[in-house]
C-alpha positions in Angstrom: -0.1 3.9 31.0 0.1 1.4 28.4 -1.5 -2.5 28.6 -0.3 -5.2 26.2 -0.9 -8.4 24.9 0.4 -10.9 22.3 -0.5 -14.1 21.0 1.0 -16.8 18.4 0.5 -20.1 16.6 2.3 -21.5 14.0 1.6 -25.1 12.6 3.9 -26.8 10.4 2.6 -29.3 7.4 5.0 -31.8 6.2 4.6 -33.2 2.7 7.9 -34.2 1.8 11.0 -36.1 4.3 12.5 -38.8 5.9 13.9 -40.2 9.2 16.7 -42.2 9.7 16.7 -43.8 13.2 19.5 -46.0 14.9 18.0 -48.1 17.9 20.3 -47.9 21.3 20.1 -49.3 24.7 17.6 -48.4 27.2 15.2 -48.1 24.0 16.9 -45.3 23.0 16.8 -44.0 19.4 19.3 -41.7 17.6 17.3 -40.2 15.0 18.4 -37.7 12.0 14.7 -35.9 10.2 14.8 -34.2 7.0 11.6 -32.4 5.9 10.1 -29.8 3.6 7.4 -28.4 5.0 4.8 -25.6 4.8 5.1 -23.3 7.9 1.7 -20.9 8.4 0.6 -19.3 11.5 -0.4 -16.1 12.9 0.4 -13.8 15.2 -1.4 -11.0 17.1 -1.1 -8.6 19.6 -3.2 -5.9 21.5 -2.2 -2.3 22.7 -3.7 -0.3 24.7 -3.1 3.8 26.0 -3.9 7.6 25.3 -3.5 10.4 23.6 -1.2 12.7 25.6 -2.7 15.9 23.6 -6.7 15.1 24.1 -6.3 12.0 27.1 -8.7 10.2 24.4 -8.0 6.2 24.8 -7.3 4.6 21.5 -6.6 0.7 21.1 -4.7 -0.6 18.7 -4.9 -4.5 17.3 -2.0 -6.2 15.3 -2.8 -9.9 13.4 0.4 -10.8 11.1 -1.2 -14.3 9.3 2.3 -15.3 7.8 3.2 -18.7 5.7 6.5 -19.8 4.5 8.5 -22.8 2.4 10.4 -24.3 5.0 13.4 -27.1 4.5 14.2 -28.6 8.2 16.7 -31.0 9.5 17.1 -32.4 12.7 19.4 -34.6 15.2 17.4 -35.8 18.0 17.1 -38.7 20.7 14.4 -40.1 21.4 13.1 -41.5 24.4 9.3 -43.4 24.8 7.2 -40.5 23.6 9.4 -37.7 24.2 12.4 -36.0 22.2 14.5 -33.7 22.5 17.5 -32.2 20.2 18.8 -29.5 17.5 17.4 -28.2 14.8 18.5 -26.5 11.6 15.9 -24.5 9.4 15.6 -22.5 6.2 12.4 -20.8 5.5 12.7 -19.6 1.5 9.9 -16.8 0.7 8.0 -16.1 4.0 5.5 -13.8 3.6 3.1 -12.1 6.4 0.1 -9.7 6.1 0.1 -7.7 9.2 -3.0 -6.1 9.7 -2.9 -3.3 12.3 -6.3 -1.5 13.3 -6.4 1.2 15.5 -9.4 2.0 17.6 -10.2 5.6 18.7 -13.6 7.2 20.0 -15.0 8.8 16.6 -12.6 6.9 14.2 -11.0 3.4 13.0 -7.5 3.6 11.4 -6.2 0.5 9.5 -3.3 -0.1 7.4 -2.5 -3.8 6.1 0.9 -3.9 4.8 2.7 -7.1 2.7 6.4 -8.1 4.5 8.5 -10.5 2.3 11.4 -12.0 3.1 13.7 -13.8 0.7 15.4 -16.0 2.7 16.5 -17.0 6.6 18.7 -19.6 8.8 17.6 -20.3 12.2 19.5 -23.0 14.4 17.6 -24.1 17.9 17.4 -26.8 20.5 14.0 -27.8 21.2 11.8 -31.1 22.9 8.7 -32.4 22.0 5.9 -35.2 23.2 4.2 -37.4 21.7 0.2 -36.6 21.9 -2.1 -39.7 22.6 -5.1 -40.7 23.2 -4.4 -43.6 25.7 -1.9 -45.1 26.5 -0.3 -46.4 23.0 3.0 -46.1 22.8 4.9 -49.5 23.6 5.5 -52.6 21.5 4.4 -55.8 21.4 5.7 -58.9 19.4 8.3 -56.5 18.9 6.3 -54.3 16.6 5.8 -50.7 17.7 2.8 -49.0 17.2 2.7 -45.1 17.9 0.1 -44.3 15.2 -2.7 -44.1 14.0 -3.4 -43.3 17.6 -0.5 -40.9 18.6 0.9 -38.1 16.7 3.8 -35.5 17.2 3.3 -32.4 19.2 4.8 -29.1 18.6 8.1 -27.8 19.2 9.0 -26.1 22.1 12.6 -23.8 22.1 14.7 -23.7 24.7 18.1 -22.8 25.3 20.6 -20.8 23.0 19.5 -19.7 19.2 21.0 -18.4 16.3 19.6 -17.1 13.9 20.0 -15.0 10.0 17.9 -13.3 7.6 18.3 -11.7 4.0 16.2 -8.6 5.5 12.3 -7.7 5.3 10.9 -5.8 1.8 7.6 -4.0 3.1 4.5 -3.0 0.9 1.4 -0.7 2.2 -1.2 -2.8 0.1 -4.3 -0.9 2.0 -4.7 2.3 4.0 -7.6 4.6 5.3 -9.7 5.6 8.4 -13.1 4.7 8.9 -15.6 7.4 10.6 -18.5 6.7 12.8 -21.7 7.7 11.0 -22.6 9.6 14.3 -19.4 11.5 14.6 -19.2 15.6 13.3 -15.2 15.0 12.6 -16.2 14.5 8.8 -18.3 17.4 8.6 -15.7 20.2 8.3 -15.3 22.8 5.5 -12.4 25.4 5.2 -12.4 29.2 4.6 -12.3 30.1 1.0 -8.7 31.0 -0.1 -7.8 34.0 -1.1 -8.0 35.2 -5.0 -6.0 33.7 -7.4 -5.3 37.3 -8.6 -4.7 40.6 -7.0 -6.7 42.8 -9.5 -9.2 42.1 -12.2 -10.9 38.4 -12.0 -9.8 35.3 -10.9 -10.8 32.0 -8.7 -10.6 30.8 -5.4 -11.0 27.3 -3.5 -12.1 25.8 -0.3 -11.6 21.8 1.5 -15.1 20.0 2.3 -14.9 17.0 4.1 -18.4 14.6 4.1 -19.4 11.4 5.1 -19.8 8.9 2.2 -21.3 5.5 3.9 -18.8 4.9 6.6 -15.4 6.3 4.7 -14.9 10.3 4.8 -14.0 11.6 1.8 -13.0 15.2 0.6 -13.5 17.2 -2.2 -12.4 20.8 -3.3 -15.1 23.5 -4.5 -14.0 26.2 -6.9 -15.6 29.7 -7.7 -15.0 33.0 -9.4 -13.7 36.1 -7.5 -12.9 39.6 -8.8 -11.0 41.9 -7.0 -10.4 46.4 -7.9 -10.0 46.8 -12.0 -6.0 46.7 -12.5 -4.4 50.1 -13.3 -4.8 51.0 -16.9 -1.7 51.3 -18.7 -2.8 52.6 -22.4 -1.6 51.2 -26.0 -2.6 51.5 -29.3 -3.7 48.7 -31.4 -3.8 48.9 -35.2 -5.4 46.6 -37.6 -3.7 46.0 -40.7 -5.3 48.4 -43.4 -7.0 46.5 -46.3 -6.1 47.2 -49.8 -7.5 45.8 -52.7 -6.5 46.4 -56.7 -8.0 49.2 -59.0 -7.8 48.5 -62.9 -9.1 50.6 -65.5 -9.7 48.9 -69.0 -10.0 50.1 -72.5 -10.2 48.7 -76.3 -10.1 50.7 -78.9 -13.7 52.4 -79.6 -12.3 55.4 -80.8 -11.7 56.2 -76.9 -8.9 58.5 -76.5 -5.6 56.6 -75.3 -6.8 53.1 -76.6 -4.7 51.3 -79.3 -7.0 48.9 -80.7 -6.2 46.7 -77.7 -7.0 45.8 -74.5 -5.1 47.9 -72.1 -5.4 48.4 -68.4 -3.8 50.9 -66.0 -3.9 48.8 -62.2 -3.0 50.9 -59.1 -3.5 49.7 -55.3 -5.8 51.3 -53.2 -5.5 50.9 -49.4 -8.1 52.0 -46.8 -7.0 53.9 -43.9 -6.1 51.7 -40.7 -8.5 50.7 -37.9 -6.6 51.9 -34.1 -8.3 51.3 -30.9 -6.8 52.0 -27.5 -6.3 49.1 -24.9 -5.2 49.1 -21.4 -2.4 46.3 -20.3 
């Protein structure tokens, strides 16, 4: 079976708005907000089960810290220190860096991944309290004094929603598996392959995975292999025969065939060539 749980908290920070009130009877207050705010929170989640090939329990944990621009507006009555109304919301670059570990019993698996999205519309109704300390919120000499003492509390949806978003873009900034330094599921090496050549000599390889501090790593080993000496298959090979020039010279010295000036007869004279017999 599988066990589940989930958890979130998101906290809004207002540095820019307004609100326009319009007092009623009954001291009732029509009110229209408009706010830019920073939206940030985080959201987690816990899974449990197990593997249906080994029955091994694994446990996997999600946090998704998010934060987003966020332009508001709301229509709201308010009544003593509660409200209630709609709101309208447009959160401009939200980004969230979910986090997902997964526990196992000789391994931790983690990915953290980055999730942007453009731009989104949500609509809502919601109602809210007023937090205090005591009890603050009244008014005398017709001045009302909710704060310093009294503050707005969170949101809380209810009712029909709608809702729009440009769509998620997803980035895998960090992935790996961590190994329990007491666990022999690092310590593996494969079989050496099989030559890289079917006669003659040539290489082969092998996988080793080791434990290097608490990540396992792997590496690849190499060495030389020879197999039976391929068939021979005979040709000749001839170097190209080196010649070199031959001149005989004469002046006249009353040497037979000299005229009285120099006079050489120059023939080439190549040595026979070098063969050798290879095999292909």
């Amino acid at each position: 079976g599988l066990g589940s749980s989930r958890s979130s908290q998101d906290t809004d920070l207002v540095f820019a708005g307004f609100t326009y009130c319009i007092p009623t009877p009954l001291i009732i207050m029509l009110c229209m907000d408009v706010s830019f705010e920073v939206n940030h929170g985080i959201a987690s989640s816990t899974l449990e089960g197990q593997d249906p090939q080994d029955s091994a329990p694994w446990k996997k944990y999600t946090a998704a810290p998010h934060v987003a621009l966020e332009v508001g507006a709301e229509m709201y009555i308010s009544i003593f220190i509660a409200e209630a109304g709609a709101r309208a919301e447009g959160k401009i670059l939200e980004v969230s860096l979910p986090l997902v570990i997964t526990q196992k019993p000789k391994a931790l698996q983690f990915e953290v991944d980055a999730d942007f999205t453009a731009i989104s519309f949500s609509v809502y109704l919601f109602y809210r309290f007023l937090e205090c300390w005591f009890n603050c919120c009244f008014c005398i000499w017709f001045l009302c004094l909710p704060y310093p003492v009294c503050q707005l509390g969170s949101r809380h949806r209810f009712g029909p929603s709608w809702s729009w978003s440009s769509g998620t873009s997803q980035l895998t900034l960090l992935s790996g598996s961590l190994i329990n330094a007491d666990s022999d599921s690092c310590d593996t090496t494969s079989p050496w392959s099989a030559c890289s050549v079917s006669c003659g000599d040539g290489t082969q390889t092998r996988t080793r995975t080791f434990l290097s501090g608490v990540l396992c790593e792997q590496a690849t080993d190499v060495q030389a292999c020879s197999e039976d000496p391929c068939p021979c298959i005979p040709e000749q090979i001839c170097d190209p025969p080196a010649c070199h020039t031959s001149c005989q010279c004469c002046k006249w010295f009353g040497i037979a065939g000299c005229d009285g000036n120099w006079s050489c007869d120059c023939v080439d004279v190549c040595d026979p060539p070098v063969c050798r017999t290879v095999c292909q």
